[in-house]
N, C-alpha and C positions, 0 to 999 in steps of 0.2 A: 504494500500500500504506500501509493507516495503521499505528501506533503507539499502544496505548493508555499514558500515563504510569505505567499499574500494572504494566504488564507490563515497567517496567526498573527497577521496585526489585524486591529482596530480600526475599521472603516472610519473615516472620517472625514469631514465636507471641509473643502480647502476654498480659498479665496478666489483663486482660479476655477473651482468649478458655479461658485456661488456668479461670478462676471459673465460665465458661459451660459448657466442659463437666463442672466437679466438679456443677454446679445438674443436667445435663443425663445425666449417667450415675450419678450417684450419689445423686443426691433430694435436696440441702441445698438451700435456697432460697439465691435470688442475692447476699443482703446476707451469709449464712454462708458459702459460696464465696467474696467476693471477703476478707471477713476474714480466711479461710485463707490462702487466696494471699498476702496481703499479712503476715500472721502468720511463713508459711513462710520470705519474700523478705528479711523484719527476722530472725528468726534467722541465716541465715546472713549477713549482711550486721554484723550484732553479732556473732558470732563470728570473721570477717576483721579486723572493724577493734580485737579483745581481741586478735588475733595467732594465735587457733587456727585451723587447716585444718579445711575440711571435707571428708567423705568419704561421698559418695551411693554405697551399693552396685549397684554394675552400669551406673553412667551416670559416674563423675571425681571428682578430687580438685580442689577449690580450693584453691592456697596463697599465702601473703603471701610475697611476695621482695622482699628490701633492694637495692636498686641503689644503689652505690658511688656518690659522686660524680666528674664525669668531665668532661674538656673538650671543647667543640663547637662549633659553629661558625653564624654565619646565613647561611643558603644564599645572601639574596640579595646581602650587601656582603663575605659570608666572613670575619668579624670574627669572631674567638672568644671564645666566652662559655661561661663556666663552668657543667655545669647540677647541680645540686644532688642531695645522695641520696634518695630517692625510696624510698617501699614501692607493690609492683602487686601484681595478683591475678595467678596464672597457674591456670591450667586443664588439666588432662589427661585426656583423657577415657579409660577406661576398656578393657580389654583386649575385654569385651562390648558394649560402645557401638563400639568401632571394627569390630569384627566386624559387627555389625547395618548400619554404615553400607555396607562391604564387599559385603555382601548385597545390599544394597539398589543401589548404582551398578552392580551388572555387570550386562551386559545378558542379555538371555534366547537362552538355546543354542538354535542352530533347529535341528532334525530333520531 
């Protein structure tokens, strides 16, 4: 039995295919497609790092959280080392985005 290398990563929707289908369902040609995309990806990404959340309706909220500074440790000699406060993005996706997902993992009722 073989294994192809594609089949153990993690599908995932890349910027270029997000441009190909704005070119492909909506009629902008590919260099206006990927400037949007790329347009779209710099707004929000200037907006996390100004400090404001953003909020996509019916798909999640992005928001910035402060992590405290905290002590820890290196796994491999267990020496503890301080790690510093930190701001991260967190994610929450949407009361309609977790339902669509819902939907979509159940399997089909047989008859």
């Amino acid at each position: 039995m073989e294994f192809a290398i594609e089949s153990l990563e993690t599908p995932a929707l890349t910027k270029a295919q997000l441009a190909e289908l704005l070119f492909e369902q909506i009629g902008l040609n590919k260099r206006e497609s990927k400037d949007m995309i790329d347009a779209f990806f710099d707004l929000i990404s200037a907006s996390l790092v100004e400090g404001t959340d953003v909020k996509i309706s019916g798909f999640g909220n992005f928001q910035i959280r402060t992590k405290a500074p905290r002590p820890g440790r290196n796994p491999r000699t267990g020496e503890a080392i301080p790690i510093q406060a930190r701001r991260v993005v967190t994610f929450h996706a949407s009361h309609k985005l977790k339902d669509q997902i819902q939907v979509e993992s159940r399997p089909a009722s047989s008859a």
